[in-house]
C-alpha positions as CSV (number, residue, x, y, z in Angstrom):
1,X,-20.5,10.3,16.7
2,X,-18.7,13.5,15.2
3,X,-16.1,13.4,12.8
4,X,-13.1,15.7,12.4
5,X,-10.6,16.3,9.6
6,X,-7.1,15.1,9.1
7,X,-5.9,18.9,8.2
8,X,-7.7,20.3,11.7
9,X,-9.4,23.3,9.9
10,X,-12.8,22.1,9.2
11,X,-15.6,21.9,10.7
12,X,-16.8,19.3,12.4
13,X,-19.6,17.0,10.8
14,X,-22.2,14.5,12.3
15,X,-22.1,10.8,10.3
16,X,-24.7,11.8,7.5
17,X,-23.0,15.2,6.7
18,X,-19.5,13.6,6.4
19,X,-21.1,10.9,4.1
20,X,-22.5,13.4,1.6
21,X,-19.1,15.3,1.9
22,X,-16.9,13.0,0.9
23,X,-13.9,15.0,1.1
24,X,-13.3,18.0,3.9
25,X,-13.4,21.7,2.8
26,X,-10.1,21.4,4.2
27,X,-8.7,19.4,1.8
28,X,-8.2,16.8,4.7
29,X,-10.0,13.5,5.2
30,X,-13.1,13.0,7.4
31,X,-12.5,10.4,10.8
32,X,-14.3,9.7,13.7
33,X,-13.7,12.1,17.1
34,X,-13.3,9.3,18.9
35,X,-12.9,5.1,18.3
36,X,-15.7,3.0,20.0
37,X,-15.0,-0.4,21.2
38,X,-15.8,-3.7,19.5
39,X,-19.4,-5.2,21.0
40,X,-19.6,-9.3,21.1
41,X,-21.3,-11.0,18.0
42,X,-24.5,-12.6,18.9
43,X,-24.5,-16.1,18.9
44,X,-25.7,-16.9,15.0
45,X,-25.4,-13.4,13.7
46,X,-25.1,-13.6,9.8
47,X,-22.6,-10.7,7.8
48,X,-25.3,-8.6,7.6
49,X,-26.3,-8.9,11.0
50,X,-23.0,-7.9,12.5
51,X,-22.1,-5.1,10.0
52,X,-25.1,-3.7,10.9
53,X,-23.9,-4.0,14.8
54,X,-20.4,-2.5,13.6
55,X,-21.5,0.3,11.2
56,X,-24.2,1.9,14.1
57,X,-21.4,2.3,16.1
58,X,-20.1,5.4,13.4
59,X,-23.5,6.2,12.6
60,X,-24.7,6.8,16.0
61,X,-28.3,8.5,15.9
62,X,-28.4,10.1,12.7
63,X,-29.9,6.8,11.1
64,X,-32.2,4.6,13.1
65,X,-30.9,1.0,13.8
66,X,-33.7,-0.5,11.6
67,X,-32.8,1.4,8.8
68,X,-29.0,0.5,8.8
69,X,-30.0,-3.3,9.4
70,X,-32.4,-2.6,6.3
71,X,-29.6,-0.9,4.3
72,X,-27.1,-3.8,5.2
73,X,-29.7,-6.9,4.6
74,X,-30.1,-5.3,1.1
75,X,-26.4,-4.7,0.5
76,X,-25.4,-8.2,1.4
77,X,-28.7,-9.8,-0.7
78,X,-26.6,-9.1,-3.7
79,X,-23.6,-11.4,-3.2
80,X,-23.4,-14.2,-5.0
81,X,-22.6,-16.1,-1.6
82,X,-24.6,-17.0,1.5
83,X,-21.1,-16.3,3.9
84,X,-21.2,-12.6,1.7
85,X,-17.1,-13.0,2.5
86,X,-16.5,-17.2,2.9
87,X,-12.8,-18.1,4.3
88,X,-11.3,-20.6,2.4
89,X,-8.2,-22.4,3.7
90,X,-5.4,-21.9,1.2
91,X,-2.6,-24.1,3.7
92,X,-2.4,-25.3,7.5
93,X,-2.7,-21.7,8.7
94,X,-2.9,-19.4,6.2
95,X,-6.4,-18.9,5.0
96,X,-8.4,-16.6,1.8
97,X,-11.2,-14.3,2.5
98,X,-12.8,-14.1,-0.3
99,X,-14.0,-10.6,-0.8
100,X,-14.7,-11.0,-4.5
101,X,-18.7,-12.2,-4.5
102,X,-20.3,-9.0,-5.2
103,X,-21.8,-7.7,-8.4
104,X,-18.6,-6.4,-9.8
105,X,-16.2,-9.1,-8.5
106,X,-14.2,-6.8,-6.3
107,X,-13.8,-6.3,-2.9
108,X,-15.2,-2.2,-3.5
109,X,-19.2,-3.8,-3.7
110,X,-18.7,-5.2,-0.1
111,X,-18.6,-1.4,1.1
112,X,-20.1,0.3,-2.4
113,X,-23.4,-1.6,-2.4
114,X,-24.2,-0.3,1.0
115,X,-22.9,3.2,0.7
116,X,-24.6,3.9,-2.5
117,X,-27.8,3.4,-0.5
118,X,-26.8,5.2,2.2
119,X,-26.5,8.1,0.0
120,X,-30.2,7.6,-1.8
121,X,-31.4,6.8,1.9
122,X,-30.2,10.6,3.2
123,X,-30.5,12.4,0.1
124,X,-34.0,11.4,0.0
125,X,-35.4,12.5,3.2
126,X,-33.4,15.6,2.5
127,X,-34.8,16.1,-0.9
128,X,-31.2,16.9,-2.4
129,X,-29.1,15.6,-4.9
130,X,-25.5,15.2,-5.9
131,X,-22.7,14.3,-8.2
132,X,-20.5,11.8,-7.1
133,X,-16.7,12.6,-9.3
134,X,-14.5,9.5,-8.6
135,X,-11.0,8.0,-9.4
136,X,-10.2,4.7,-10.1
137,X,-7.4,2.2,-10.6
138,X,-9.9,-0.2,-12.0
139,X,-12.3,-1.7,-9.2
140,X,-13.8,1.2,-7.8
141,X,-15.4,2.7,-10.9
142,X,-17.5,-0.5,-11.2
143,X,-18.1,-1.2,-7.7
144,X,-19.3,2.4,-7.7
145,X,-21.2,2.7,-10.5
146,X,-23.0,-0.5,-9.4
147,X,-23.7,0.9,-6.2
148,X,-25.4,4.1,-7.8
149,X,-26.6,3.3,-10.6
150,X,-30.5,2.9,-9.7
151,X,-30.1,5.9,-7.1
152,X,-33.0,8.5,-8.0
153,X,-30.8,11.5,-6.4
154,X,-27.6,10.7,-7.5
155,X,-25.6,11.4,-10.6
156,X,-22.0,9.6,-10.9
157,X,-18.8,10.5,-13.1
158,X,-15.8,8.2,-12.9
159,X,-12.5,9.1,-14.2
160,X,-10.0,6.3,-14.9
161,X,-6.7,5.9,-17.0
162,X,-6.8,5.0,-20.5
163,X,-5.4,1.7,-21.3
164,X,-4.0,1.0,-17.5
165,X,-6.8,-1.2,-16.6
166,X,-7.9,-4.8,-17.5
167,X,-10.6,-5.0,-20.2
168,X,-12.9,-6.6,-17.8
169,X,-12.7,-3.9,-15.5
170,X,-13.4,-1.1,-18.1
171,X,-16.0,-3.5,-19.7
172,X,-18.2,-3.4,-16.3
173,X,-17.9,0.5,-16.6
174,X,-18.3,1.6,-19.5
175,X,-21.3,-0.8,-20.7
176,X,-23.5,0.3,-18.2
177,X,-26.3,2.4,-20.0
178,X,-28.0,4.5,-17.4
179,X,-28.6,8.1,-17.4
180,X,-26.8,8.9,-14.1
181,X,-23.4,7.5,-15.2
182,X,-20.8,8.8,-17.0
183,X,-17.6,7.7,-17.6
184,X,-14.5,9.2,-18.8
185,X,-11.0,8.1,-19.6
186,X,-8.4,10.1,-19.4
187,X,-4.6,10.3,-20.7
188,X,-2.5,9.9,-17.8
189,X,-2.2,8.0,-14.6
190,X,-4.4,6.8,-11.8
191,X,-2.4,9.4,-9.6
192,X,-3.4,12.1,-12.3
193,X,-6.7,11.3,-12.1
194,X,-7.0,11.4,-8.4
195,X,-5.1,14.4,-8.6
196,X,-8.1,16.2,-10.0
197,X,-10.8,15.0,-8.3
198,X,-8.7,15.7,-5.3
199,X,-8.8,19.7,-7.6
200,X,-12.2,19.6,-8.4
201,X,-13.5,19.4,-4.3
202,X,-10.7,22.1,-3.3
203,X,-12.6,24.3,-6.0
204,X,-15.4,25.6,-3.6
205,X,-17.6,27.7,-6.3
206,X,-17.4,24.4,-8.4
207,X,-18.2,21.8,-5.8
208,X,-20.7,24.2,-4.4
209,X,-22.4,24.2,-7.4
210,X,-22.2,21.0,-8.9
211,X,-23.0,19.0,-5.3
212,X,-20.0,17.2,-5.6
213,X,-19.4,14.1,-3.7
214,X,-17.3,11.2,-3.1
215,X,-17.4,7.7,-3.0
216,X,-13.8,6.6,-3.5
217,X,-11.6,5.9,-0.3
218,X,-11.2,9.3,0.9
219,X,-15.1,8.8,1.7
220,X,-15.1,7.6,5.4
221,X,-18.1,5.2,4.8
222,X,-16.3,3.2,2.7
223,X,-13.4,2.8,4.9
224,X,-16.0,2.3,7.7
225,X,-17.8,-0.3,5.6
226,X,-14.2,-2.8,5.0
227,X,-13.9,-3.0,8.9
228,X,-16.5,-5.8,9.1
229,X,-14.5,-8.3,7.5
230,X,-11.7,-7.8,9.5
231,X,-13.8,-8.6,12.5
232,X,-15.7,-11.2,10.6
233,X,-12.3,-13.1,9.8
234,X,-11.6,-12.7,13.6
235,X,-14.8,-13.9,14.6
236,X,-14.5,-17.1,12.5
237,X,-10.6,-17.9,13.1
238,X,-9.7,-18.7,16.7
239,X,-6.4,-16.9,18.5
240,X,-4.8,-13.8,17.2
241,X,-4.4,-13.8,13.4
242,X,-2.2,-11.6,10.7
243,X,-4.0,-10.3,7.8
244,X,-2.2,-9.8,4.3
245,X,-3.9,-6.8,2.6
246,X,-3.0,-6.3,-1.3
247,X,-2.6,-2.8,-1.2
248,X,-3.0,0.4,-3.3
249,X,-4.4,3.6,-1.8
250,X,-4.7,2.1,1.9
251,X,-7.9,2.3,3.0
252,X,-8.3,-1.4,2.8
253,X,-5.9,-1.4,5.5
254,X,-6.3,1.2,7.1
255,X,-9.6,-0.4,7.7
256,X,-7.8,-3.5,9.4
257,X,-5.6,-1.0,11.4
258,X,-9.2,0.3,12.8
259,X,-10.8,-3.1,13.4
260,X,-7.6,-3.8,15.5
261,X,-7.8,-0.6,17.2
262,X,-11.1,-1.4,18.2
263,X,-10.2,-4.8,19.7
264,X,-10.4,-7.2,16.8
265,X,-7.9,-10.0,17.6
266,X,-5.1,-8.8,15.0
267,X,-1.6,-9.6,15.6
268,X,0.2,-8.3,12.4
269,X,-1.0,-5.8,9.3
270,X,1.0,-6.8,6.1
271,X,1.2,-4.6,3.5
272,X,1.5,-6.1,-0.1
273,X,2.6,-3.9,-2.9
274,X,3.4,-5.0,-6.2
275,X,6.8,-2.9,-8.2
276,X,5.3,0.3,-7.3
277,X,6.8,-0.5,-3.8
278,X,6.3,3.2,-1.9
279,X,4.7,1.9,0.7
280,X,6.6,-1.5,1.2
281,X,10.0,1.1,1.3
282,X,7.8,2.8,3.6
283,X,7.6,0.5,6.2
284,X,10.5,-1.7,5.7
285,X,13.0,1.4,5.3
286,X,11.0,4.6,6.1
287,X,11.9,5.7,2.4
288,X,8.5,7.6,1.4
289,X,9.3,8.7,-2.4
290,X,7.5,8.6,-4.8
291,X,9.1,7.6,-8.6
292,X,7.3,6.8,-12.0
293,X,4.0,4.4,-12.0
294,X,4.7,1.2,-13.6
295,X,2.3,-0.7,-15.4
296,X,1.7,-4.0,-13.8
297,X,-0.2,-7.5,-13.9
298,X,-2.0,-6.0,-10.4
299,X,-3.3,-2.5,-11.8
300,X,-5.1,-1.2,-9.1
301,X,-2.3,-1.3,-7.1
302,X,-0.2,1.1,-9.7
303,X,-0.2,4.0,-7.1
304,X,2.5,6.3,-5.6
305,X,0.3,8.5,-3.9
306,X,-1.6,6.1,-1.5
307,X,-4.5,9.1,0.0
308,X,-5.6,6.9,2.7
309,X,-2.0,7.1,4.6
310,X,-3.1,10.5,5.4
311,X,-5.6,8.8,8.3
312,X,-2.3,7.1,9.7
313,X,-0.5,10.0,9.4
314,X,-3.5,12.0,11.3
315,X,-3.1,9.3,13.8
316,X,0.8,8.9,14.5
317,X,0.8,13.2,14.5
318,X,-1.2,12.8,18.0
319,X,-4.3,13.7,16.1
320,X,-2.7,17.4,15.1
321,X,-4.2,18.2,11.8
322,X,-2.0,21.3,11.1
323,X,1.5,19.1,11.3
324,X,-0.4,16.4,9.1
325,X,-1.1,19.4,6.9
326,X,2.3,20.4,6.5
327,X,3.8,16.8,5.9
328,X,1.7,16.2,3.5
329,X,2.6,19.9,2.0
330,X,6.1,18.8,1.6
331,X,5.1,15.6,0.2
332,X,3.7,17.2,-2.8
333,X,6.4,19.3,-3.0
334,X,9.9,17.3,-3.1
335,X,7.8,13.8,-3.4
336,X,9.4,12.4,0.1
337,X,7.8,12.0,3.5
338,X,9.6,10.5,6.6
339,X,9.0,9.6,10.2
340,X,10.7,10.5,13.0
341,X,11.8,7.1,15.1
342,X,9.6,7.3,18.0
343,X,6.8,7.9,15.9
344,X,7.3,4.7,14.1
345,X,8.1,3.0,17.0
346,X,4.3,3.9,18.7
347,X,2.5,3.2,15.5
348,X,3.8,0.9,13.0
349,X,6.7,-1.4,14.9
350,X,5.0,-4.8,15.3
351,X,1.4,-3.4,14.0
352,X,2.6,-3.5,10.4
353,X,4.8,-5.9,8.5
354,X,5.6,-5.5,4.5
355,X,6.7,-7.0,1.2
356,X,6.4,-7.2,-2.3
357,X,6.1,-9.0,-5.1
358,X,7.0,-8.0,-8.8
359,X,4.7,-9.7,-12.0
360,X,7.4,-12.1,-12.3
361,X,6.8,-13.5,-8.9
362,X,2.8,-12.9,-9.0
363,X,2.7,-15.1,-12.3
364,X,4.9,-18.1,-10.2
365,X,2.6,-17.6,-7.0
366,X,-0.6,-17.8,-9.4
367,X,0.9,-20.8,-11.2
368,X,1.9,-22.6,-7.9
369,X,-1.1,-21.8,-6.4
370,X,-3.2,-23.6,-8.7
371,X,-0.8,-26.5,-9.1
372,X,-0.9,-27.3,-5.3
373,X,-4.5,-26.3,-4.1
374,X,-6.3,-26.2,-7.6
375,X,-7.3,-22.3,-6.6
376,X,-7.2,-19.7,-9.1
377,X,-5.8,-16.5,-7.8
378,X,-6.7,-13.0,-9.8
379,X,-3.1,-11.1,-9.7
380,X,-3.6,-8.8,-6.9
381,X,-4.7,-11.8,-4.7
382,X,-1.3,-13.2,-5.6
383,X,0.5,-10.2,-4.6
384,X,-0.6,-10.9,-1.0
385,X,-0.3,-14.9,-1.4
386,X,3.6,-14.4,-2.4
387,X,3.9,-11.7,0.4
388,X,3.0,-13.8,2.8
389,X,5.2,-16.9,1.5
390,X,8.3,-14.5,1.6
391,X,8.2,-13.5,5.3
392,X,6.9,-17.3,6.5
393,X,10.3,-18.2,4.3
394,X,12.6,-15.6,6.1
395,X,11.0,-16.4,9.5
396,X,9.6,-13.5,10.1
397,X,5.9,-14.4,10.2
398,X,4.0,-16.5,12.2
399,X,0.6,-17.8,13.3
400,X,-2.3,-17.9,11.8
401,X,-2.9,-15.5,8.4
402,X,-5.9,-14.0,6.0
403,X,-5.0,-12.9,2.8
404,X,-7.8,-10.9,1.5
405,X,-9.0,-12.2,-1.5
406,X,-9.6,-8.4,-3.5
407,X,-10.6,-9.6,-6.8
408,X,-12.1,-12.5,-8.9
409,X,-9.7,-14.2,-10.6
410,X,-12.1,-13.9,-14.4
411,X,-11.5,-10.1,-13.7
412,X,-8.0,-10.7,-15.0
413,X,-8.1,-13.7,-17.6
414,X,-4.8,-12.9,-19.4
415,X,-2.6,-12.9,-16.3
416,X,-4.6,-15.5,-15.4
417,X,-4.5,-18.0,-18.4
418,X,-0.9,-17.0,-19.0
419,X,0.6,-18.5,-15.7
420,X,-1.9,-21.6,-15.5
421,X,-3.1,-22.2,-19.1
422,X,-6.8,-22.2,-18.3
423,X,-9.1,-18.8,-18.6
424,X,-11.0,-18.1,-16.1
425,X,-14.7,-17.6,-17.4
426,X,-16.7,-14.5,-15.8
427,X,-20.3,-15.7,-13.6
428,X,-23.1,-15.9,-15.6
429,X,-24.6,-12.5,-14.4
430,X,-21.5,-11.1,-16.5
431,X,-21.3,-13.3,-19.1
432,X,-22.2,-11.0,-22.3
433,X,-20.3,-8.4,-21.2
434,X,-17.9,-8.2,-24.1
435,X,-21.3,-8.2,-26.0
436,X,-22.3,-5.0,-24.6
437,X,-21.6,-1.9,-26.5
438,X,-19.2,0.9,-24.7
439,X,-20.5,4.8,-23.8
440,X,-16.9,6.2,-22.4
441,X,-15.3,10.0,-23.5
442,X,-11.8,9.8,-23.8
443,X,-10.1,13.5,-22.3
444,X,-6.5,14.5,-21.8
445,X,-5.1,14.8,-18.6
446,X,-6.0,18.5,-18.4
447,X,-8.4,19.8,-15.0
448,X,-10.1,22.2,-17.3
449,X,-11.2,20.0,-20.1
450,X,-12.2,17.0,-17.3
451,X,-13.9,19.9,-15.0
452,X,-16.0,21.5,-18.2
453,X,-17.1,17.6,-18.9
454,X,-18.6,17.4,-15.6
455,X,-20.3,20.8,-15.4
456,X,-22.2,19.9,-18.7
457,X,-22.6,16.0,-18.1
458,X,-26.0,15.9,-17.0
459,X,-29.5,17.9,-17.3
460,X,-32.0,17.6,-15.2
């Protein structure tokens, strides 16, 4: 399997290459040359068993099978559940996968725990070493740092805005003592900090010499990993099904348009965005523009710059990575993107569906929720829960439909608690972190200041 950029002037990478890259030279984002097919699941396969199955399929030769069945049984070991990703039904047909049982209570460890050892796995027999630089809304970070933080040949800074995520989720990164991890918080947005990472990889002297790497979204292996619970939920669930996806930066979905694309049983994509509707206007009126971030009860989905779409883009373009280049150009430049009609009409009419739901309405869905089914829903989940309640209401859903589940519900006590009255208490594996003293540098939203932090973060 080779993999090709979404901005057509880079060069193309085998599977281990593109891991260790993160991000093209290009500026574009790495994608396979080609889409394989689905295979059958065995009779009895567990999750780990058929990611494995899935994942070889992108990895082709460069890793042996037994070591990506090795990398997967590990990966999976650390959820707290023996399903890794159990569906729950919610109603008569709508169901939750629960994506939420991994180390950091976020749907980022089902993809972060295996990537991070993928990356000690090649870096190892290579004898290199890197610095992963990452952005987060407020899940990632963890998820990542988790993932890496007992990786020999791997160092990790995460940026993340100050005071725009849940004390839980800056808890789980900035108590974690280890030598490899840095974390910094920085005066701005989660666009802003994406921003410069996005800066500090198009700076080739600096990522030459600093190793850089990626494990956010714009990493393919991540997006790679999320497939397999797409396919999983199809597996399980009988008959075409519709699949809510609370989304941010869209490489959770992206993910489901690739399971579908494969031959996963998917009917409908929906699109859940919380006030910071882009991509809702996107796909309900074709109005791509961005406007100001609002602070929200969902934080990880406070984006207007979703990275991910670019993969769509790369797609609905006919694969042509110099007009995907260009859109995107003009994107940054007057903040609006649009479709033409026939592209929309290949691509996105009856793939995708969308809807929103402000904190209003996510407080009355978590509320509701855990009057009638006695399940506590963290905000984000609720996002997708209310989504799917508005278009079953206005007729235009049907069938059978997974919400994915994206984050434990203790992650976000105070949203939690103030639309049910009962806190949520974290797993016992987390239970002292507000116990746990903080290691975080606060830095304003300024490439230089960030980039001099990272150049000096680590000795070794």
């Amino acid at each position: 399997m080779r993999y090709v950029s979404t901005r057509g002037s880079a060069p193309e990478l085998g599977f281990t290459d593109a891991l260790l890259a993160g991000l093209a030279t290009d500026g574009g984002l790495y994608v396979p040359a080609e889409w394989p097919s689905l295979p059958p699941r065995a009779q009895g396969a567990t999750y780990a068993q058929r990611a494995a199955q899935i994942i070889q399929l992108f990895v082709g030769d460069e890793l042996p099978a037994a070591t990506v069945q090795r990398l997967c049984d590990e990966a999976y070991a650390t959820f707290a559940h023996p399903s890794v990703v159990p569906l729950v039904q919610l109603h008569d047909h709508h169901f939750i996968e629960e994506l939420f049982h991994g180390p950091t209570l976020a749907f980022k460890d089902v993809a972060l725990q295996l990537v991070g050892r993928m990356f000690d796995e090649v870096l190892r027999a290579r004898g290199q070493r890197v610095t992963i630089v990452g952005a987060t809304s407020g899940d990632t970070g963890s998820a990542a740092i988790d993932g890496v933080k007992a990786c020999a040949n791997v160092d990790i800074v995460i940026l993340y805005p100050h005071g725009r995520t849940s004390d839980v989720q800056r808890k789980q990164m900035t108590t974690v003592d280890s030598p490899n991890v840095r974390v910094v918080a920085v005066d701005g947005t989660f666009d802003d900090c994406q921003d410069m990472v996005k800066a500090m990889f198009n700076d080739a002297p600096f990522r030459e010499r600093m190793g850089l790497s990626a494990v956010n979204s714009i990493n393919w292996a991540r997006v790679m990993a999320q497939i397999v619970y797409y396919v999983n939920a199809c597996d399980l669930l009988a008959g075409p099904i519709n699949v809510c996806v609370p989304s941010g930066n869209f490489g959770n979905v992206f993910a489901g348009w690739i399971a579908k694309r494969m031959g996963a049983d998917i009917n409908q994509l929906i699109v859940a965005s919380n006030a910071n509707d882009i991509l809702t206007r996107f796909f309900n009126t074709n109005d791509m523009s961005a406007v100001p971030v609002v602070p929200s009860l969902s934080p990880s989905m406070d984006i207007q710059v979703s990275s991910n779409f670019e993969r769509l883009l790369f797609e609905m373009n006919g694969r042509d990575g110099g007009a995907t280049a260009e859109q995107l150009t003009a994107f940054r430049a007057t903040g609006k993107l649009s479709i033409e009609p026939d592209q929309r009409a290949e691509f996105l009419d009856g793939q995708f569906m969308a809807e929103r739901c402000d904190d209003a309405e996510t407080l009355d869905v978590i509320g509701r929720t855990y009057r009638e089914a006695g399940m506590l829903l963290d905000p984000h989940t609720a996002v997708g829960v209310g989504s799917v309640a508005k278009l079953w209401a206005a007729g235009a859903l049907k069938g059978t439909t997974v919400t994915l589940a994206t984050a434990h519900p203790a992650k976000f006590p105070d949203a939690v608690e103030r639309a049910t009255g009962v806190r949520p208490p974290l797993p016992a594996h987390l239970a002292d972190l507000f116990d746990l003293p903080e290691h975080v540098t606060r830095l304003p939203n300024d490439l230089a200041a960030v980039q001099a932090f990272v150049s000096t973060a680590f000795t070794h």
